[in-house]
MDAnalysis code that builds the backbone (N, CA, C; Angstrom):
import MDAnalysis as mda
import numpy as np

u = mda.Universe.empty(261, n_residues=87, atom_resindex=np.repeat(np.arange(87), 3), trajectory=True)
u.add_TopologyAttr("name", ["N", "CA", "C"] * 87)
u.add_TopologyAttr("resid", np.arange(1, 88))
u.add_TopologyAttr("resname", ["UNK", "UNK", "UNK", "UNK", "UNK", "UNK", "UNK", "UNK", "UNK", "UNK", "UNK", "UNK", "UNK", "UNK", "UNK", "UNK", "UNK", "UNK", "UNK", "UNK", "UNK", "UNK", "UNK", "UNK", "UNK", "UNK", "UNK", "UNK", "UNK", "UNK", "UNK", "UNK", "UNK", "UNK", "UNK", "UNK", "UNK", "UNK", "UNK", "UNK", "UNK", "UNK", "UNK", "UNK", "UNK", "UNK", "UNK", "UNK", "UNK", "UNK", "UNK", "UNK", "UNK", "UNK", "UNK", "UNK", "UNK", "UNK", "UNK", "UNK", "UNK", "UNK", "UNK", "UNK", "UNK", "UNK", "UNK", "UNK", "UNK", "UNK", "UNK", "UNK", "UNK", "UNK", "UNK", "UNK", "UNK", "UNK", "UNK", "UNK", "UNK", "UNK", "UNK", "UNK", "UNK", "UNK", "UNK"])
u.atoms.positions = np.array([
    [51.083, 28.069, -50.188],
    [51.738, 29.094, -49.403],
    [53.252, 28.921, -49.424],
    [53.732, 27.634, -49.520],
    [55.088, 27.363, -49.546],
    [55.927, 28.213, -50.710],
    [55.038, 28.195, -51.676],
    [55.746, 29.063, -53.054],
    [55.782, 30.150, -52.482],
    [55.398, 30.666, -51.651],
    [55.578, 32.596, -50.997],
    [56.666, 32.209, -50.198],
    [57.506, 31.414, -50.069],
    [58.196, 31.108, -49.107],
    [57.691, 31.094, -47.434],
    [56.721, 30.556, -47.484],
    [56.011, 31.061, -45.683],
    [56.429, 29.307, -45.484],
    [56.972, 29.231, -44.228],
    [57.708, 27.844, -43.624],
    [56.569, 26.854, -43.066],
    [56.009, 27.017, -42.488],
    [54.907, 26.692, -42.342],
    [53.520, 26.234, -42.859],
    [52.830, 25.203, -43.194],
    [51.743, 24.599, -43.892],
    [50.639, 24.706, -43.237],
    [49.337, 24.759, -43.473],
    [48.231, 25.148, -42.965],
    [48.385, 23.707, -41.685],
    [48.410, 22.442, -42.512],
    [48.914, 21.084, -41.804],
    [49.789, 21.457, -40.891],
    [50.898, 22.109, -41.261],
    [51.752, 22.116, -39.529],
    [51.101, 23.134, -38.060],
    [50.801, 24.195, -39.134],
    [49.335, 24.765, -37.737],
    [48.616, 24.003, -37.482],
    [47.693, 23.220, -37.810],
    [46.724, 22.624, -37.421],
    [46.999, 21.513, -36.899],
    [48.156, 20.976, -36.815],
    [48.789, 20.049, -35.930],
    [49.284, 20.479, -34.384],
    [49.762, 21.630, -34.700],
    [50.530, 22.728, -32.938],
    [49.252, 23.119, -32.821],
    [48.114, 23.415, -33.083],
    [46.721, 23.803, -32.250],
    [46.036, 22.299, -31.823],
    [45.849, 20.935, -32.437],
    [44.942, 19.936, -32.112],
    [45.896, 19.549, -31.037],
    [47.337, 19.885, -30.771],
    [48.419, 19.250, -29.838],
    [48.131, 19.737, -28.544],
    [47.463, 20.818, -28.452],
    [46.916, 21.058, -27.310],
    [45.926, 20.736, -27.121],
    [44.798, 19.687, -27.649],
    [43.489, 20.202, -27.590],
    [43.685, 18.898, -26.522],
    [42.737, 18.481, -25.841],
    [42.086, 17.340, -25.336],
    [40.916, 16.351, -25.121],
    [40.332, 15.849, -25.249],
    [39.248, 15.241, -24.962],
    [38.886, 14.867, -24.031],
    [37.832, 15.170, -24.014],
    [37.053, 15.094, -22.229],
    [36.351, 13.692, -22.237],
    [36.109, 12.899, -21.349],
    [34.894, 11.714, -21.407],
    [33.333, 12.683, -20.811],
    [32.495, 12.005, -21.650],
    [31.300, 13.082, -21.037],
    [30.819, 12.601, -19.495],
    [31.384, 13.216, -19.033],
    [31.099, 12.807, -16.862],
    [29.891, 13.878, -16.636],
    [29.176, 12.674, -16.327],
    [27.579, 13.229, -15.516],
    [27.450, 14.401, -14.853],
    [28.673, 14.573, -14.161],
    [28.837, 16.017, -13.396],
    [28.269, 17.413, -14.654],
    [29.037, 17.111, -15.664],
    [29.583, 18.184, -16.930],
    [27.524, 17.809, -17.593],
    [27.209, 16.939, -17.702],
    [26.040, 17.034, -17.985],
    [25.037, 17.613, -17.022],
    [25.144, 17.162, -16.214],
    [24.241, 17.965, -14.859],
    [24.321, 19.391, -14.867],
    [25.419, 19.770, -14.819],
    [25.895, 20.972, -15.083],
    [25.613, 21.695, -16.154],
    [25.552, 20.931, -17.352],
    [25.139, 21.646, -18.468],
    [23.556, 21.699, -18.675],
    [22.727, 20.994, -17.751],
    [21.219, 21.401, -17.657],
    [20.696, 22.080, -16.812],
    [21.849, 23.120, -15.777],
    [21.550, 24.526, -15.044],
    [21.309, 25.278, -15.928],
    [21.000, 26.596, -15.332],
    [20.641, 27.402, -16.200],
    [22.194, 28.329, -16.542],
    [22.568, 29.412, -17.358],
    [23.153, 30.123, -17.648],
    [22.845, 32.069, -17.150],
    [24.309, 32.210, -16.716],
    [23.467, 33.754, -17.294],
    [23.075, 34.234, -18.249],
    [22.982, 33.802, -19.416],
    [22.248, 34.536, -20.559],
    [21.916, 33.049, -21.538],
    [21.171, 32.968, -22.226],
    [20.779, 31.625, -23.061],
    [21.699, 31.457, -23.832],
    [21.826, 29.846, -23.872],
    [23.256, 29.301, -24.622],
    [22.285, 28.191, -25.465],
    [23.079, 28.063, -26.282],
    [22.342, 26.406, -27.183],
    [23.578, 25.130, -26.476],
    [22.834, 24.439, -27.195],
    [22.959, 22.851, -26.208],
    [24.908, 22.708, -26.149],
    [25.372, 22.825, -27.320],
    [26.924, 22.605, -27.581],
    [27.469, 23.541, -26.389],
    [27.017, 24.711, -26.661],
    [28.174, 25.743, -26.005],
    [27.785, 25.314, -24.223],
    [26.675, 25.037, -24.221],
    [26.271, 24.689, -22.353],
    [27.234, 23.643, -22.263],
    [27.586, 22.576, -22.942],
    [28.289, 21.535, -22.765],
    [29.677, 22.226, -22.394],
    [29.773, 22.672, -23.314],
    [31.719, 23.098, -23.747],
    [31.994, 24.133, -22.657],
    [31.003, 24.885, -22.118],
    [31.040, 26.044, -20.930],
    [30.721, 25.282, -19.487],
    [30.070, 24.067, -19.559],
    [29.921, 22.694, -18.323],
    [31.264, 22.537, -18.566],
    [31.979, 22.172, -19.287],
    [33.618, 21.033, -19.159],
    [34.127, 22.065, -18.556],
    [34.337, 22.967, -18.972],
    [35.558, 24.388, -18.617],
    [35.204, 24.258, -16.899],
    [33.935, 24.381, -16.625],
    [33.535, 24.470, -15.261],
    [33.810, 23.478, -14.358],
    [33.712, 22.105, -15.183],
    [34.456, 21.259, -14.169],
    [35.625, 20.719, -13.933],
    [36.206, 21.594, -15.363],
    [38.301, 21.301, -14.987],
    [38.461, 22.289, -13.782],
    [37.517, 23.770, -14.352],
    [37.759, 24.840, -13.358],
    [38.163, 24.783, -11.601],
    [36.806, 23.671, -11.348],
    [36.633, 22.994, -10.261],
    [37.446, 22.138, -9.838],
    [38.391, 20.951, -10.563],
    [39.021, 20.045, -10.734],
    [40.429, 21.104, -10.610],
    [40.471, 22.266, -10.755],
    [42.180, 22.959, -10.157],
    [42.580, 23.482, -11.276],
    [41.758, 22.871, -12.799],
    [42.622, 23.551, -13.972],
    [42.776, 24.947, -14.427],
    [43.251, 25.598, -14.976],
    [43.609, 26.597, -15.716],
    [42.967, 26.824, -16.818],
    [41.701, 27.069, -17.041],
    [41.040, 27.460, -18.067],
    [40.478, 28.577, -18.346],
    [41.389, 28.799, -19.607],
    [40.293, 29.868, -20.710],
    [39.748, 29.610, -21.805],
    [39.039, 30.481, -22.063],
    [37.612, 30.285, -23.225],
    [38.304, 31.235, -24.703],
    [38.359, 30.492, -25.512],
    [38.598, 31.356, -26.962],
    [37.320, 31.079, -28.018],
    [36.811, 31.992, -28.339],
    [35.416, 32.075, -29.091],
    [35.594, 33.468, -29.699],
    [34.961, 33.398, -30.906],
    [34.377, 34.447, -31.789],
    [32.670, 34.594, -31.700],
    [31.993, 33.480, -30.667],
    [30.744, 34.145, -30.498],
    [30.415, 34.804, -29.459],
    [29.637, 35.607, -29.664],
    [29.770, 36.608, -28.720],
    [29.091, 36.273, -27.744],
    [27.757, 35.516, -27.952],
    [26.995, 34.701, -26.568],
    [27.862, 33.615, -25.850],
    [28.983, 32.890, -26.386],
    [29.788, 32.763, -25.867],
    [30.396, 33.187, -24.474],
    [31.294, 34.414, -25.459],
    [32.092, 35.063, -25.016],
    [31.255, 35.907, -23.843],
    [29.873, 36.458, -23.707],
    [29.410, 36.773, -22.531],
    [29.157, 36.103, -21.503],
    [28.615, 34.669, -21.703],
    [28.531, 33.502, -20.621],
    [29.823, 33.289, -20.209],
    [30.693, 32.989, -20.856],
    [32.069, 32.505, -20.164],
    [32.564, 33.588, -19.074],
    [32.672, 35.435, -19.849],
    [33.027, 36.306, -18.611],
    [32.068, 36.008, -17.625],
    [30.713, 36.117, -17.691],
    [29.822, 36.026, -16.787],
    [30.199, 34.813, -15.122],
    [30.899, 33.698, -15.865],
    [30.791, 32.952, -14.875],
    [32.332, 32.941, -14.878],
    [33.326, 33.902, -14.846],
    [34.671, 34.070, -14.297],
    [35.617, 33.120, -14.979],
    [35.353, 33.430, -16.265],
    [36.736, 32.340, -17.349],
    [37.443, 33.666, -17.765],
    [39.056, 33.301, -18.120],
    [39.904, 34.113, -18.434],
    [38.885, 33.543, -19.800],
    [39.374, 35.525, -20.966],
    [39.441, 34.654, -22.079],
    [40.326, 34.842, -23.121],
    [40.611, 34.110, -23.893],
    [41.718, 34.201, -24.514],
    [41.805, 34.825, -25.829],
    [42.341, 35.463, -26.575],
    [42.432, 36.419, -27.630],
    [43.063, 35.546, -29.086],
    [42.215, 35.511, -30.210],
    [42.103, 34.903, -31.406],
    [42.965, 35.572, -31.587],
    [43.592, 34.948, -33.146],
    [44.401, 36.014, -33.966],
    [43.707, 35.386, -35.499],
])
């Protein structure tokens, strides 16, 4: 991409997106939580990843949900997550 002159390397994006990311420790709460039920059926990952959101949620944080799946993206509105818009 550099030969098109574009300033930027796939490497320097993917460095300013993992710079935000964080890692959670898996806390019993976020598991407990992730063996309620859902409003609509989720597979095991996304119950997890839709449990964490719920217990930063709880914990005071500021969370939104960015997904391209759409069962996702309905559980997360369902239980009151901003969500955030891909590009």
């Amino acid at each position: 991409m550099q030969a098109y002159g574009v300033r930027e390397t796939h490497a320097d994006l993917a460095r300013d997106i993992l710079g935000g990311v964080e890692v959670l420790e898996m806390d019993p709460v976020v598991l407990e939580r992730a063996l309620e039920p859902f409003p609509n059926p989720v597979r095991a990952l996304d119950a997890i990843h839709l449990s964490s959101a719920f217990h930063l949620r709880e914990l005071g944080e500021a969370v939104a949900i960015a997904t391209y799946d759409t069962r996702m993206r309905i559980n997360a509105q369902e239980m009151g997550f901003e969500l955030s818009t891909l590009e």
